[in-house]
Backbone as CSV, one residue per row, in Angstrom:
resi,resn,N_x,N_y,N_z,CA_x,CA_y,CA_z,C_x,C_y,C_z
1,UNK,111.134,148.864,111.711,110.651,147.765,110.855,111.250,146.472,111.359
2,UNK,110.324,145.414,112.459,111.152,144.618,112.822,110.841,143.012,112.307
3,UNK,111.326,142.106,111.941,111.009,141.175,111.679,109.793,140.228,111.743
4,UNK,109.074,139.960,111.228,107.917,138.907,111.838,108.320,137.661,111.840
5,UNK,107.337,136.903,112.525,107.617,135.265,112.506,107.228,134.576,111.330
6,UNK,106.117,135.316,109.920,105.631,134.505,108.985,106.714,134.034,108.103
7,UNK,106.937,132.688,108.751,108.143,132.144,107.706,108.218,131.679,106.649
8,UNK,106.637,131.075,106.254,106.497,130.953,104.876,107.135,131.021,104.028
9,UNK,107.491,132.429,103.755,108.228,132.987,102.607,109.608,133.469,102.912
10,UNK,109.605,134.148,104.201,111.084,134.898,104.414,111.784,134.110,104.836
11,UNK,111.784,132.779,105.588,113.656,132.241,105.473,114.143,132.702,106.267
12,UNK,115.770,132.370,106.386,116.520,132.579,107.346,117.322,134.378,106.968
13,UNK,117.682,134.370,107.982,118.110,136.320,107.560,119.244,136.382,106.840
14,UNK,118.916,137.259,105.925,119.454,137.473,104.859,119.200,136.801,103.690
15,UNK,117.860,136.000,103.762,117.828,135.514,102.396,116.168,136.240,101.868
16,UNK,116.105,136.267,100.598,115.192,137.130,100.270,114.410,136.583,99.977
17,UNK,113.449,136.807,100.348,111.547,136.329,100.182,111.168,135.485,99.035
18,UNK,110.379,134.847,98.761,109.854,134.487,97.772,108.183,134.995,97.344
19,UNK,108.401,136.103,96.285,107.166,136.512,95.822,105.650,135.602,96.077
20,UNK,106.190,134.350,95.631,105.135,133.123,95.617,104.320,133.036,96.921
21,UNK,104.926,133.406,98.098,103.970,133.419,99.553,103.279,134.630,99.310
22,UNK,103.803,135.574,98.634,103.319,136.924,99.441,101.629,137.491,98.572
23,UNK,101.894,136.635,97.453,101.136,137.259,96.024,99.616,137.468,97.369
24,UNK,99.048,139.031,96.373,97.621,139.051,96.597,97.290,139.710,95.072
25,UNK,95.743,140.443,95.446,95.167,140.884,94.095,95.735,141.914,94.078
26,UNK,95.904,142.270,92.642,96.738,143.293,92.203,96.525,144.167,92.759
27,UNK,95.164,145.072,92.974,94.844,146.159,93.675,94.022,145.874,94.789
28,UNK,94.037,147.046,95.772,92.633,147.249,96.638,91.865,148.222,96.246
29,UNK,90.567,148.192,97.190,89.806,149.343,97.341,89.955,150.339,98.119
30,UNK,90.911,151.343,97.677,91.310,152.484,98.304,90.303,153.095,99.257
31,UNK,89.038,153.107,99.304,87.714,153.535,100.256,87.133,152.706,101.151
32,UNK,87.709,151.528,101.031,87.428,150.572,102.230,88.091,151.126,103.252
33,UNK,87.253,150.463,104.834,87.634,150.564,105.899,88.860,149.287,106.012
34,UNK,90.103,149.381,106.258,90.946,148.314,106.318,91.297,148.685,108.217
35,UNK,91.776,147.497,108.724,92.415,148.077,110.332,93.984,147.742,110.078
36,UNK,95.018,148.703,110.525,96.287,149.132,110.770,96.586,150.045,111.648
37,UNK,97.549,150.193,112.283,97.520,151.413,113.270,98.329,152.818,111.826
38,UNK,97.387,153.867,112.359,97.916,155.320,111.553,98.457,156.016,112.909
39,UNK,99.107,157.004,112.322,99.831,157.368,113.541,98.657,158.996,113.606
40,UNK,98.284,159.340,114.887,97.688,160.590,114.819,98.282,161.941,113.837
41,UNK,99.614,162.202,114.266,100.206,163.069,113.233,101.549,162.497,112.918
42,UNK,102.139,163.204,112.289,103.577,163.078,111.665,104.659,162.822,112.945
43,UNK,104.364,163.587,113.823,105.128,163.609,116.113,105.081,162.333,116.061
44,UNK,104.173,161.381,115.749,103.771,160.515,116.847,103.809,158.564,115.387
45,UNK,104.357,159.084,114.426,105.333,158.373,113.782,106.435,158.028,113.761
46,UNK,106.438,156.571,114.526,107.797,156.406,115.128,108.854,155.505,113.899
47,UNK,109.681,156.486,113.834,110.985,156.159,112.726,111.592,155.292,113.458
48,UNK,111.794,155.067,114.834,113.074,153.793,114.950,112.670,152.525,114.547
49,UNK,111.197,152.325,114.059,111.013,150.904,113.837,111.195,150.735,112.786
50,UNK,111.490,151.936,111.464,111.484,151.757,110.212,113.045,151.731,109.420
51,UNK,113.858,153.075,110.629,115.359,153.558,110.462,115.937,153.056,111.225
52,UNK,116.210,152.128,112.167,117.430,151.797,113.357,118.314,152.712,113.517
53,UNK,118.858,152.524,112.159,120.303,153.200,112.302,120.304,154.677,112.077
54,UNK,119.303,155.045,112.222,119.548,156.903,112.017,118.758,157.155,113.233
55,UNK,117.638,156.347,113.652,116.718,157.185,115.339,116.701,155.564,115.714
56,UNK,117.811,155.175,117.135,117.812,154.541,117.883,117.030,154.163,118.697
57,UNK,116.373,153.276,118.954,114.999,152.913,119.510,115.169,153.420,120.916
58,UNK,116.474,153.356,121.834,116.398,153.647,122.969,118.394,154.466,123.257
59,UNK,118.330,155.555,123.146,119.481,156.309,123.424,120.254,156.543,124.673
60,UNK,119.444,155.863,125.414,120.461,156.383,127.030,120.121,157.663,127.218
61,UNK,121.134,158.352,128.137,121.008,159.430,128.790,121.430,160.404,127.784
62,UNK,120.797,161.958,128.123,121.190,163.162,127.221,120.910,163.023,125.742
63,UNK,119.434,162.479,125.802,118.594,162.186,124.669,118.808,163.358,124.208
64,UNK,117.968,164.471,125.129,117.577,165.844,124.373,118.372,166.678,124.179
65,UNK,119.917,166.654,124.822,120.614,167.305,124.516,121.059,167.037,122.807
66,UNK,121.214,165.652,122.533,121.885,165.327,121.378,120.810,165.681,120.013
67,UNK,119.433,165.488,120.635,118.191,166.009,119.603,118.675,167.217,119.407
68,UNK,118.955,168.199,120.341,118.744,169.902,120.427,120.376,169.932,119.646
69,UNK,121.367,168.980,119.279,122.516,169.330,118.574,122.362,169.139,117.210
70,UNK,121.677,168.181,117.202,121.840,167.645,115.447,120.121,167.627,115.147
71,UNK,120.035,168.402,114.107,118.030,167.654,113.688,118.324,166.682,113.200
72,UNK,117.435,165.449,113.612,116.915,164.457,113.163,116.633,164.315,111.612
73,UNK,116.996,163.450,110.694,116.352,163.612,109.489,115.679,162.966,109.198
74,UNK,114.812,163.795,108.227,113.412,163.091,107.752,112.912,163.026,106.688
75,UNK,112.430,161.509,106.316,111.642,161.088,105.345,111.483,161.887,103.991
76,UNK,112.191,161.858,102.782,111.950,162.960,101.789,111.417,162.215,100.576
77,UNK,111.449,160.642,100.269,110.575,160.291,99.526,109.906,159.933,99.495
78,UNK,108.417,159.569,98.895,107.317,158.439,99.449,106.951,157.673,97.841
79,UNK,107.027,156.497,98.043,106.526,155.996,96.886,105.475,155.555,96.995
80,UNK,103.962,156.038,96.145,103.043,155.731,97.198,102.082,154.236,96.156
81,UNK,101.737,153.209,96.784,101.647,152.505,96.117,103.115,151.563,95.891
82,UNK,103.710,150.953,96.537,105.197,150.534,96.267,104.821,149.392,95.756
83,UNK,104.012,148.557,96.064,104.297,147.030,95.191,105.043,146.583,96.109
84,UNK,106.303,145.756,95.053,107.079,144.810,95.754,108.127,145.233,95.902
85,UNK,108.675,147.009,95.887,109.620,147.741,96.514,110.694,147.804,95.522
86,UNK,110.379,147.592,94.059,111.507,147.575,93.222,112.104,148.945,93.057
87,UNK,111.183,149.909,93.212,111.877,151.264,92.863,112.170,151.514,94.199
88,UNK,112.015,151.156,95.477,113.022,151.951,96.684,114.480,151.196,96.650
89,UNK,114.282,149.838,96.407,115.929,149.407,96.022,116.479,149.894,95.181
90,UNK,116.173,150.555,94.399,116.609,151.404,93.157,117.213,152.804,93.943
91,UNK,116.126,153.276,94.471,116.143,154.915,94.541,117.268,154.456,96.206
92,UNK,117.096,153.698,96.956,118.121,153.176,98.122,119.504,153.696,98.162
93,UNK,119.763,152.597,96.564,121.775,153.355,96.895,121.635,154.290,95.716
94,UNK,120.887,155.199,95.117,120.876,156.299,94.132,120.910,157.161,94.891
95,UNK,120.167,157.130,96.263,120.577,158.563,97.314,120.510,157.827,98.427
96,UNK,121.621,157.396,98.843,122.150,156.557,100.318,121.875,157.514,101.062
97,UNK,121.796,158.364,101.239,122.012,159.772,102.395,120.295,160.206,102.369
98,UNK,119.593,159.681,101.646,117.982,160.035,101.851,116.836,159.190,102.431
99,UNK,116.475,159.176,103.118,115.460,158.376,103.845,114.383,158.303,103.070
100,UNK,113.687,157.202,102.777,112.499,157.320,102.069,111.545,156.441,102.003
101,UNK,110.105,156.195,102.204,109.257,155.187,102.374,108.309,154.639,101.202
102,UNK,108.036,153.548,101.176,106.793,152.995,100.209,105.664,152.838,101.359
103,UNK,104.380,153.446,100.839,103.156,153.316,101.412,102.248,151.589,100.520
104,UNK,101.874,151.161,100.374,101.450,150.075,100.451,99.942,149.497,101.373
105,UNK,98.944,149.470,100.305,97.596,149.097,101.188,98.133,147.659,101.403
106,UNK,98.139,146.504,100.440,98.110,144.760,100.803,98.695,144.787,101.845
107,UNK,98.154,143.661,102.447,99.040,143.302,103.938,100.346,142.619,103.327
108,UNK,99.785,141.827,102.351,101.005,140.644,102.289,101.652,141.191,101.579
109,UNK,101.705,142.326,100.367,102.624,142.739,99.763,103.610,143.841,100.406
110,UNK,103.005,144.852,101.544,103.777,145.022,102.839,105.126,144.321,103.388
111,UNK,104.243,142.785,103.908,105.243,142.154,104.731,106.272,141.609,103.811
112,UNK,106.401,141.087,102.181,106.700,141.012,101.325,108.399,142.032,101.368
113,UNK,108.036,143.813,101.466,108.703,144.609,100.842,109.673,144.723,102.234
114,UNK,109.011,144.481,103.530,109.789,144.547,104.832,111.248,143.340,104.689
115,UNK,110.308,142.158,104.271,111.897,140.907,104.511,112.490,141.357,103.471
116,UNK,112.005,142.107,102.094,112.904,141.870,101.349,114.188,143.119,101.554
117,UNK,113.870,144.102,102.595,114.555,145.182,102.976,115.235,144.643,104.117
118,UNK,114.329,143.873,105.090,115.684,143.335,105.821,117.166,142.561,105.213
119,UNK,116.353,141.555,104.391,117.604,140.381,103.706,118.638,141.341,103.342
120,UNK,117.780,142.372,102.505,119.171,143.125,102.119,119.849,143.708,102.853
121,UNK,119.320,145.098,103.974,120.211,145.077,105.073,121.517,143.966,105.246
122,UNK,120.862,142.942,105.451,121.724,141.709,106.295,122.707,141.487,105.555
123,UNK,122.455,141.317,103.623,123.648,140.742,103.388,124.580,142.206,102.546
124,UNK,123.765,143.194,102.745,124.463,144.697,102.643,125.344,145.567,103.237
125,UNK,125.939,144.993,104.453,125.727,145.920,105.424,125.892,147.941,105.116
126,UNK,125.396,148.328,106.298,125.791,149.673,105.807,124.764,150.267,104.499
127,UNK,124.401,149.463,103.613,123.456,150.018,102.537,121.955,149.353,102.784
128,UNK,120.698,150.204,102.531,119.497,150.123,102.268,118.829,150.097,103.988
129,UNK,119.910,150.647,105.000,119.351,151.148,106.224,118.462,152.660,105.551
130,UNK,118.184,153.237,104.625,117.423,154.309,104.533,116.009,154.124,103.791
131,UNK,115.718,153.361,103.544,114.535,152.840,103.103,113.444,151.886,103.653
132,UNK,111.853,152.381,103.681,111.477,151.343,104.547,109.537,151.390,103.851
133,UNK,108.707,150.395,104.992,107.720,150.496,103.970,106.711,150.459,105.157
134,UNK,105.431,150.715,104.926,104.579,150.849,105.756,103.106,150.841,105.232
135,UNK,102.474,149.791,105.997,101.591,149.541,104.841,99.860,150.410,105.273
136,UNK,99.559,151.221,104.573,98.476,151.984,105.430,97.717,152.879,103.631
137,UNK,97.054,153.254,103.752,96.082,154.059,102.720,96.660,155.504,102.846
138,UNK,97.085,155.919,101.798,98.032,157.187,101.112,96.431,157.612,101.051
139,UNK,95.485,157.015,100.594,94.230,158.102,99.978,94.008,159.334,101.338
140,UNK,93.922,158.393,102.220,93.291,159.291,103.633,94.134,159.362,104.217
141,UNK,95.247,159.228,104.165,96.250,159.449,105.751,97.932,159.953,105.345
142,UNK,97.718,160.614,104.396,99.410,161.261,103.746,99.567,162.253,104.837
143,UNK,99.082,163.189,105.288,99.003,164.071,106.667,99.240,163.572,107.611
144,UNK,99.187,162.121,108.377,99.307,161.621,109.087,100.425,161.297,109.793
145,UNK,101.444,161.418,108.064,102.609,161.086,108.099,104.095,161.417,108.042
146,UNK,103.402,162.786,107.176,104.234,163.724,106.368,104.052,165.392,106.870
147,UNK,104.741,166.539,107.327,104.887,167.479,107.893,104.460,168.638,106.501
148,UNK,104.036,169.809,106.536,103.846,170.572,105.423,105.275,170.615,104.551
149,UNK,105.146,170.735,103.472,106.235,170.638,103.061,108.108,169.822,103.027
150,UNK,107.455,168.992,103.634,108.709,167.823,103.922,109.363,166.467,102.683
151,UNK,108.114,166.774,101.923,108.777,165.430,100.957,109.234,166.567,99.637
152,UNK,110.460,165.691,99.127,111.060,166.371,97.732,110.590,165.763,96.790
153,UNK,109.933,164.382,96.632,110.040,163.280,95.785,108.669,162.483,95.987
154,UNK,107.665,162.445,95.101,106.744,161.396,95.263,106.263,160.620,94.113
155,UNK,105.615,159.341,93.898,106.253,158.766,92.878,104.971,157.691,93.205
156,UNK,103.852,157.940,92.365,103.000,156.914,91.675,103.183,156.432,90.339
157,UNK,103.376,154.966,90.440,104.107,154.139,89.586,103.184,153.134,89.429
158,UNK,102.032,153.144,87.707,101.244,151.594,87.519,100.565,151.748,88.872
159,UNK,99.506,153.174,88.898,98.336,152.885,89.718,97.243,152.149,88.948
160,UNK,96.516,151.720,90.053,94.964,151.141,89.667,94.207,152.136,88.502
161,UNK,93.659,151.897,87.509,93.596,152.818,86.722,91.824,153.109,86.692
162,UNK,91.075,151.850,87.700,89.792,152.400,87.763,89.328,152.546,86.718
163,UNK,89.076,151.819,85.661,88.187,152.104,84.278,87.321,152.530,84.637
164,UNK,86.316,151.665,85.136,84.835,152.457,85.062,84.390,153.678,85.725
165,UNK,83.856,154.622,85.114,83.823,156.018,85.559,82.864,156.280,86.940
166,UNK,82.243,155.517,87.806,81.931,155.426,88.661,83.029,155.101,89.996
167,UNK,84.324,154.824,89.376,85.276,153.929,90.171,86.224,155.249,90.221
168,UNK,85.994,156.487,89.357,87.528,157.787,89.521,87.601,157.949,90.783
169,UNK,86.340,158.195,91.323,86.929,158.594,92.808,87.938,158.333,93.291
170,UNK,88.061,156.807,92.956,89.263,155.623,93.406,90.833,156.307,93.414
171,UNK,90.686,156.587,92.105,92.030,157.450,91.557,93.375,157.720,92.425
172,UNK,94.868,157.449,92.587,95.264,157.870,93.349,95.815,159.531,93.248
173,UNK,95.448,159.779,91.591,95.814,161.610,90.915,94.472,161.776,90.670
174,UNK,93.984,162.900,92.009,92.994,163.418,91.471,93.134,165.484,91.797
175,UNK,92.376,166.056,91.814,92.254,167.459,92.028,92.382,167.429,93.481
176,UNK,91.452,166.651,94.368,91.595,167.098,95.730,92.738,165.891,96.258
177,UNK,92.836,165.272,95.974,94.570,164.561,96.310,95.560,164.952,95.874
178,UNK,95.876,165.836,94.942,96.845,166.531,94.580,96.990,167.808,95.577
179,UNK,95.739,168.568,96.162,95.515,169.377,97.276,96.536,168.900,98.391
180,UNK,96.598,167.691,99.135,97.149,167.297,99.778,98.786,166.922,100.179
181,UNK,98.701,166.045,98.722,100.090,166.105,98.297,101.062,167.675,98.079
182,UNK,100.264,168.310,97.564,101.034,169.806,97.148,101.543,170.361,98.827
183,UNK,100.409,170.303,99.691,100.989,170.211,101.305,102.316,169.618,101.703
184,UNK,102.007,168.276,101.589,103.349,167.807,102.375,104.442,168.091,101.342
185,UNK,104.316,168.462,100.093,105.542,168.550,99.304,105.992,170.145,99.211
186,UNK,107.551,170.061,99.491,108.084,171.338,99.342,108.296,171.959,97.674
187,UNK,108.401,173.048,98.045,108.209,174.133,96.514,109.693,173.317,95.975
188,UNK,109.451,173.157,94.375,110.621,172.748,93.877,110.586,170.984,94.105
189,UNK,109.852,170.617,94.429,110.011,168.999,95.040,108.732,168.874,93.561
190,UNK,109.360,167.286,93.449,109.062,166.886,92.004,107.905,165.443,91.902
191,UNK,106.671,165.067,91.546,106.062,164.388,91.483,105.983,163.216,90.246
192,UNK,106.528,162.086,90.553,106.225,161.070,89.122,105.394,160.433,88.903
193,UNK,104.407,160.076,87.731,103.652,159.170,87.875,103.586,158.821,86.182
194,UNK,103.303,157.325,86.309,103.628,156.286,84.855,102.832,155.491,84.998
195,UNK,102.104,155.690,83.870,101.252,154.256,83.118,101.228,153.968,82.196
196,UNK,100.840,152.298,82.078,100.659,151.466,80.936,99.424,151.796,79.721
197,UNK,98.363,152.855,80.446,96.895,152.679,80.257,97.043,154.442,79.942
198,UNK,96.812,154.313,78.271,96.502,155.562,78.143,95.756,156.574,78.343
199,UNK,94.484,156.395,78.936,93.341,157.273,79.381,93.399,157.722,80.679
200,UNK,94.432,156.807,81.387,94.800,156.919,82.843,95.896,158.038,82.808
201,UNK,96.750,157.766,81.685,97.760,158.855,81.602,97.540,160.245,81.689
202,UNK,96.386,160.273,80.799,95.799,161.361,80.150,94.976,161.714,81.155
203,UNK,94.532,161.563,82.106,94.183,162.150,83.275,94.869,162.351,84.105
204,UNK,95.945,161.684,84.674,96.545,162.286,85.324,97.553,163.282,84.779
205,UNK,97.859,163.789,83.663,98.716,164.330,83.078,97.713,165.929,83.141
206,UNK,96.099,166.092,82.792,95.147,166.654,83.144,95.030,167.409,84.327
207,UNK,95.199,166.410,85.568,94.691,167.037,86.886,95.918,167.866,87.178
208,UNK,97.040,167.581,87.126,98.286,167.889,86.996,98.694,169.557,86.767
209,UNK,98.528,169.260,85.401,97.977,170.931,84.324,97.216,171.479,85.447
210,UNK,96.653,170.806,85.304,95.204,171.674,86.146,95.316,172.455,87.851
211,UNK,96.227,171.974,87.998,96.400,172.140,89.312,97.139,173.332,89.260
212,UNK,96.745,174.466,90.338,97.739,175.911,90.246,99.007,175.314,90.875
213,UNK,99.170,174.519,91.734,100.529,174.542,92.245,101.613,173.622,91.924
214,UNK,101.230,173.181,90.612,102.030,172.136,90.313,102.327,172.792,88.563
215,UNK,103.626,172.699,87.952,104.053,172.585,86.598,104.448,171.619,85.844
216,UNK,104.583,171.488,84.713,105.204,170.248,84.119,106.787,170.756,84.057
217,UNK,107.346,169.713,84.511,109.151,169.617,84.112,109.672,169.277,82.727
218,UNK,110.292,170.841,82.317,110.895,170.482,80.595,111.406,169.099,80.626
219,UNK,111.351,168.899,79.238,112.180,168.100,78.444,113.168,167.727,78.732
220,UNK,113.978,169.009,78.956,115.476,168.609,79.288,115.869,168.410,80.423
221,UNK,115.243,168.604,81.691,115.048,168.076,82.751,114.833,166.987,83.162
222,UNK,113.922,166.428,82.617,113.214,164.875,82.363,114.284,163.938,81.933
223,UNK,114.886,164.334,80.688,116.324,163.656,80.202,117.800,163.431,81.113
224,UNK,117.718,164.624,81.964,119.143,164.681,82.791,118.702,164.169,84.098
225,UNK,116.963,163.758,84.057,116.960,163.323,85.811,116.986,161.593,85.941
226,UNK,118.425,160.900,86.531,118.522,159.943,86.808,117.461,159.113,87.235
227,UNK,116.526,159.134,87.745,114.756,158.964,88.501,114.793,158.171,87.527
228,UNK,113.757,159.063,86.359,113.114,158.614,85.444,113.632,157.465,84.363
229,UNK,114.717,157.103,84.112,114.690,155.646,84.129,114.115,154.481,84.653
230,UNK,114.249,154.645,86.073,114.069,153.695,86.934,112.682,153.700,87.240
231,UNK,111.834,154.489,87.019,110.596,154.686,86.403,109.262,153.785,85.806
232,UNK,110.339,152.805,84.736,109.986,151.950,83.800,110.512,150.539,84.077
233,UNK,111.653,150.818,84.690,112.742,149.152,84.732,112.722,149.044,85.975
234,UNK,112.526,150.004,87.126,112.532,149.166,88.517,111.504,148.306,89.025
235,UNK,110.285,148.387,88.174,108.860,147.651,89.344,109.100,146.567,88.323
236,UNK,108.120,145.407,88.858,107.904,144.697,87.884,106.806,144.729,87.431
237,UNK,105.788,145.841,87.223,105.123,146.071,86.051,105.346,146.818,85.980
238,UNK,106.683,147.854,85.452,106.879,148.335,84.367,108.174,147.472,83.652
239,UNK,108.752,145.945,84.290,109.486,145.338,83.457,108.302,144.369,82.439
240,UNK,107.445,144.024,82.845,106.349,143.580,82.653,105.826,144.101,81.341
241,UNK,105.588,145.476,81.315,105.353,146.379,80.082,106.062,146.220,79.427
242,UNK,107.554,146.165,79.720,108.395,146.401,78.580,108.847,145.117,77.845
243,UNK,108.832,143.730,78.851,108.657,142.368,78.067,107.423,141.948,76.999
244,UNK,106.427,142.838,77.287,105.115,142.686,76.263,105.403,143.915,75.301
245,UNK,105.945,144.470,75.058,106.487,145.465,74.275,105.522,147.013,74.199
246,UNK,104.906,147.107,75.553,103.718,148.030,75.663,104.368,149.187,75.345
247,UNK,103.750,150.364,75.764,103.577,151.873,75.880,103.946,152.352,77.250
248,UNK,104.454,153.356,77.600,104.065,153.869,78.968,103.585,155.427,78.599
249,UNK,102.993,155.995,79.914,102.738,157.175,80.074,103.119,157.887,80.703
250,UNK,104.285,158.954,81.111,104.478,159.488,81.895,104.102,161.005,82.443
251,UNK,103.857,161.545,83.338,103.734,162.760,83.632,104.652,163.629,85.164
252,UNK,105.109,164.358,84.721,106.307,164.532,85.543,106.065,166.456,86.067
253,UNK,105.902,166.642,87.624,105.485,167.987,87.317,106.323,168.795,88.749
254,UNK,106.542,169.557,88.683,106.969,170.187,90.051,106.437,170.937,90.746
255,UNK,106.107,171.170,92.399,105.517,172.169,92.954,105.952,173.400,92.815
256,UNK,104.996,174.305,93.271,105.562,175.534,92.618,104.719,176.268,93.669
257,UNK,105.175,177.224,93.562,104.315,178.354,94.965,103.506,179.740,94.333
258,UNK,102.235,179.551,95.305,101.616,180.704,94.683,102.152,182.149,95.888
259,UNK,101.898,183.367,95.456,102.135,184.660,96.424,101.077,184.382,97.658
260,UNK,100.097,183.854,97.866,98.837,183.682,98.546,99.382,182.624,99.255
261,UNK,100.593,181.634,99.911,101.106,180.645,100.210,101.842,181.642,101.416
């Protein structure tokens, strides 16, 4: 993840962005053709531009010996839909030792979540090298990115809620995107998703149920998991919700394995 020249907003290093350059429309159209580079598979996703400090862009000699000593680690959260990256600064120093990405269609809300991860780097040192963002369509390209079973943690937060019933397709929780997701996510790895919009809830809380490979997480689980706070108070629309004194919706479920797996 390396710096750009749009100075507009980002400033000198280490100082943090100003929302005001970056603003676009709240959502996209998840089914549009947009151009970004996707990486063919998960191989050919290159982490040194996102991690520095864990895969070195260029190692010197006895690369492969040091690969063949230590595995490489990889990517275990995805927040898909990040916004303006409030919940990876959150989830950042909550598990310093976990690598984890925001997917992000806007361009500008992208380049937005990059300075605001550099600044911090800069005036952090040592903290929020494990977090990074990449801005590309989760609808069609989570495979692209993610290995079978590799993420523990995924986390739609205040998706597009698509009112009109011609627009579900849109959906980022549906039956055959949950297909996908249940792939890259390992058995026991836990899925969040929260809204403002009760009918939105109530479907995704639906497809969820519905799905053989996914369960809902008790009560008391939900209560003892540090996450789910940050849930509501890290983005700013869900601080947003809670300054208008709204509702949220949550649905919280874990993968689970069938014998046929």
């Amino acid at each position: 993840m390396t710096r750009t020249n749009g100075a507009s907003g980002g400033g000198a290093a280490g100082k943090l962005p100003r929302k005001r350059f970056y603003r676009a429309r709240a959502h996209s159209n998840p089914l549009s053709d947009s151009h970004f580079p996707v990486p063919v598979s998960p191989d050919e996703f290159d982490l040194s531009q996102h991690y520095p400090r864990y895969f070195p862009a260029d190692k010197g000699g006895g690369e492969e010996e040091a690969a063949a000593a230590t595995a490489p680690p990889r990517i275990s959260f995805a927040d898909v839909g990040c916004g303006f990256g409030g919940l990876l600064v959150g989830l950042s120093t909550l598990f310093p030792d976990t690598l984890m990405i925001g997917m992000e269609l806007r361009d500008k809300v992208t380049e937005y979540v990059k300075e605001r991860i550099l600044a911090l780097r800069a005036t952090n040192p040592g903290q929020y090298d494990n977090v990074s963002v990449v801005r590309t369509n989760s609808m069609k390209y989570i495979p692209n990115y993610f290995r079978k079973a590799q993420l523990t943690k995924m986390f739609f937060l205040f998706p597009d809620p698509h009112f009109k019933e011609k627009n579900h397709r849109r959906r980022v929780i549906s039956m055959q995107l949950l297909d996908e997701y249940a792939y890259v996510m390992e058995v026991g790895g836990i899925i969040y998703t929260i809204t403002d919009v009760e009918e939105l809830g109530e479907w995704m809380q639906s497809c969820l149920e519905r799905h053989p490979l996914f369960e809902a997480v008790s009560d008391e689980e939900v209560k003892a998991d540090p996450v789910v706070k940050l849930l509501s108070t890290a983005t700013e629309e869900g601080q947003k919700v809670a300054r208008n004194g709204g509702q949220t919706f949550q649905a919280i479920f874990r993968r689970i394995s069938l014998q046929e797996e």
